[in-house]
N, C-alpha and C positions, 0 to 999 in steps of 0.2 A: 246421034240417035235421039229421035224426040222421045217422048213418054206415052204417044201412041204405037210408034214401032215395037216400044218395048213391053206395053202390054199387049200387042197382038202376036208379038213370039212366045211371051210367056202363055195366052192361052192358046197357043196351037201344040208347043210344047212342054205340056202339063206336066210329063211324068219327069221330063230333063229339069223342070225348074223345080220341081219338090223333090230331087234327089240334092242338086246343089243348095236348099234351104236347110235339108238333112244334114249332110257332109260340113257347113256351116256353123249348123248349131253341134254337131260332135265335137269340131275340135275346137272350139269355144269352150262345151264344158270339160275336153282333156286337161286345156291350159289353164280355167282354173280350177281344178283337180290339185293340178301339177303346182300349183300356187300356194294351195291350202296345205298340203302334204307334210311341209315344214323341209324337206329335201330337195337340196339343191342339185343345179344342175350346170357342173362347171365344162368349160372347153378345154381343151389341153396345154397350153399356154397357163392359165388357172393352176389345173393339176400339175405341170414343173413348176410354181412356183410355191403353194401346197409340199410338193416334195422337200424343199430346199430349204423355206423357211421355216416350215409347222414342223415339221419330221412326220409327213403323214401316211396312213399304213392304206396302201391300196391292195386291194382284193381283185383277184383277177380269177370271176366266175367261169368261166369259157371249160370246157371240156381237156383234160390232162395232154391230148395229144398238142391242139389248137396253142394250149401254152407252151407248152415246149418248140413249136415254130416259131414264137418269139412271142415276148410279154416284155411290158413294161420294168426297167431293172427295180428291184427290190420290191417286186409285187409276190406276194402270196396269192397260192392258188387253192381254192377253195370251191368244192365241188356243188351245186346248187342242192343236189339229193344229200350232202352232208354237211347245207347252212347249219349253224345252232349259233347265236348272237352270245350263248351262255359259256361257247365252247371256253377250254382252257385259251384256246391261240386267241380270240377274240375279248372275249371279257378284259383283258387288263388294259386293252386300247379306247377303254370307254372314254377316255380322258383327251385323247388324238382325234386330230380328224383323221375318219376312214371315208374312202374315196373307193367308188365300188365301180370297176370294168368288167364287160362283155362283149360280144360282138358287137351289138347296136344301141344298147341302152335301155332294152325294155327287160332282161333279165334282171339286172342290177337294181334296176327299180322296186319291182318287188322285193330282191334283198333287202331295200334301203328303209321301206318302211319296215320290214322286220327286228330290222335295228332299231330304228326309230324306238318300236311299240317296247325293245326292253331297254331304255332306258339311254343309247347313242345320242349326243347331244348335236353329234357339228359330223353330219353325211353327208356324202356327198353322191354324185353318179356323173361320172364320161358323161357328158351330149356326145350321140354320137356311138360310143364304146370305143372298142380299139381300133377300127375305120377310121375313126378321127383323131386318133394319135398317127394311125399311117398315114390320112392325108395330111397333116402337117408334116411329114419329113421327118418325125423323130426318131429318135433310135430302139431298136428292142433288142431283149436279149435272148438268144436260143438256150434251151436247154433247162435245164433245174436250178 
């Protein structure tokens, strides 16, 4: 494609070329957003290793039913309407890295800056959520 083709698609295609300039410059500035944050964003391979070596306390925001078809084993579940960074079960893991799961990753993220803003040093969030613990094959546990 020379540089005439392509400025005469773009101006025949005006509204298609400034939606993909848009779409663009958003996730540009998601990622770094996502950079500045200070909150990490590990894959699950990551987080089993997190588990084994850190002793790290993963949260597993997802809805009471959604957990009970299976979660991550030794995940706590913690309802998003009943985050508090200050609760009893939270506050003493200030010290731990906490690793925050959900469905896809954008719940958790919110969590994470919450944490962040009181005082969490080493957060983390699923890329992914729990999708991406099932697409790697791992194991979950049913139940409570």
């Amino acid at each position: 494609m020379t540089i005439a083709e392509l400025t005469d698609f773009l101006s025949r295609h005006l509204l298609l070329s400034l939606a993909l300039v848009g779409i663009t410059l958003a996730l540009i500035g998601n990622e770094i957003a996502g950079l500045l944050s200070g909150i990490r964003r590990i894959g699950p391979a990551q987080l089993v290793a997190l588990i084994n070596r850190d002793d790290a306390l993963v949260v597993d925001l997802r809805a009471i039913n959604d957990f009970d078809k299976g979660h991550i084993a030794g995940a706590k579940n913690v309802q998003m309407s009943q985050f508090d960074p200050e609760s009893k079960n939270l506050a003493p893991a200030k010290a731990l890295p906490v690793v925050l799961v959900c469905n896809v990753g954008q719940t958790a993220t919110t969590a994470a800056k919450r944490l962040r803003k009181a005082g969490f040093a080493n957060v983390s969030v699923l890329e992914g959520g729990i999708r991406a613990w099932q697409m790697a094959d791992l194991p979950l546990v049913k139940g409570r």
